[in-house]
N, C-alpha and C positions, 0 to 999 in steps of 0.2 A: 369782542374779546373772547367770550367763551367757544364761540366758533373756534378762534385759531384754534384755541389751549384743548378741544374734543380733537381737531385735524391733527396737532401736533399728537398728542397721546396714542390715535389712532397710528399715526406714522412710526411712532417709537415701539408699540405692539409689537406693528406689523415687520419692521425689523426685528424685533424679539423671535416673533415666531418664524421667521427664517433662519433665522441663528440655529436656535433650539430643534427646528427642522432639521439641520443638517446633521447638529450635536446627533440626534435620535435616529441616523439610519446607521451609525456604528452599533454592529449587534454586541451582547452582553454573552459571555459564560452563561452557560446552567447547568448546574450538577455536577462546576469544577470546585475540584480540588489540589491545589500546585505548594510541593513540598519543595522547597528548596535545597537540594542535598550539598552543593555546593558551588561556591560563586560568588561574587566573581571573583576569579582568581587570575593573573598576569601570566602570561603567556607572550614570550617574546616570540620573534620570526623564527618561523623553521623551516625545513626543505628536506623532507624524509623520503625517501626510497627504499622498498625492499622490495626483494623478488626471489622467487624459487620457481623451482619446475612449472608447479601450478599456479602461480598464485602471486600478484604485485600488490603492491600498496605506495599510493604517490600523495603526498600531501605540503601545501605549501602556503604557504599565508606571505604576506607583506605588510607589515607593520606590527604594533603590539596586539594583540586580542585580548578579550577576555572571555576565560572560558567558564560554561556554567555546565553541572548537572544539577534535573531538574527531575521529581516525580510529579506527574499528572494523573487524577486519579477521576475517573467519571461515571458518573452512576447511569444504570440502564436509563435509556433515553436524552441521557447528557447531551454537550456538545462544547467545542472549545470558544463559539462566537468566530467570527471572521477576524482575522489577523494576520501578522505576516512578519517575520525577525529577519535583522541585518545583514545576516549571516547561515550558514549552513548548521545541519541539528543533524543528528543522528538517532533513529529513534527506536526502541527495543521497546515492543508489545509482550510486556510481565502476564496480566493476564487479558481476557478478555479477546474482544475482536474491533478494533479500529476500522471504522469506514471514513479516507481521506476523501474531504473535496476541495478541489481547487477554483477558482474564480471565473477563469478562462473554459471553463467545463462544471458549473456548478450544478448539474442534474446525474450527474454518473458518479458515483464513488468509488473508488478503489478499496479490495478490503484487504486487511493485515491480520492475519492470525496470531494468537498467542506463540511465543514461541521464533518470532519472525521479527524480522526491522527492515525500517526504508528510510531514505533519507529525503529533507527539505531541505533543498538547495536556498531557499530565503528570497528565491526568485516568484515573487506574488501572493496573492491572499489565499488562504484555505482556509477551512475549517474543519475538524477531527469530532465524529459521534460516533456514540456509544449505542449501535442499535441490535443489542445485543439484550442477555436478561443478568446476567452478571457486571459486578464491576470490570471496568477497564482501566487497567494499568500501563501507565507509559514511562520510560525512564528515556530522557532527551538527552546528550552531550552535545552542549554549541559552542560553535566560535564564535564572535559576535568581533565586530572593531572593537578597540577601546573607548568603554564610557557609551558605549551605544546603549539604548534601552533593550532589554530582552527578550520585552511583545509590544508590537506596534499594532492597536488593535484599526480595523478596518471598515468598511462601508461595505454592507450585502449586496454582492453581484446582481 
């Protein structure tokens, strides 16, 4: 009897610690800070065009959205954790200097100056640090589906 009741607990562990294993390779924020400036707000289907001599803009959604702005604020050494949203973000570098990395390329960064924006298409995991000696400010605009979550955090590449 005491046999099983050690094999069973050993078994029960040992599923624990696989669980908890997997729970533990989603990395965590350090040194975020996320303001919510607003969000989510409804946003029906659009289908906008403009253009001039220089310069178009095409944007189109299918279905409702929800759109959010968001401030991300990260202290020298920061990082956002691996993640990845529904949907497309727009992203304006307030201050500081953003180095983006993506999943599929997770050893090269891309960097952002103050002053500068890029967009996340919402196509795979990245993570945004602060390897800089100042704060880093971000100001995000997303479309997201409706009711979608607005960070789906992720597993380290």
């Amino acid at each position: 009897m005491r046999s099983r009741l050690l094999s069973a607990c050993a078994v029960i562990a040992g599923a624990l610690g696989l669980f908890t294993g997997g729970v533990a390779l989603a990395t965590s924020s350090q040194g975020l800070t996320t303001t919510i400036l607003a969000g989510p707000v409804t946003l029906e289907e659009i289908d906008v065009k403009t253009m001039s001599e220089d310069h178009s803009v095409k944007i189109k959604t299918k279905g409702v959205s929800d759109v959010w702005v968001v401030q991300n604020r990260l202290a020298p050494g920061g990082h956002t954790g691996w993640h990845s949203h529904p949907g497309p973000s727009i992203v304006s570098v307030a201050s500081g200097q953003a180095t983006e990395y993506h999943a599929d390329d997770p050893d090269h960064g891309i960097v952002h100056a103050a002053g500068t924006a890029f967009v996340d298409d919402g196509d795979g995991a990245h993570l945004i640090r602060n390897e800089g000696s100042v704060d880093l400010v971000l100001i995000a605009f997303q479309i997201l589906p409706e009711g979608a979550p607005r960070r789906i955090d992720e597993n380290q590449p």
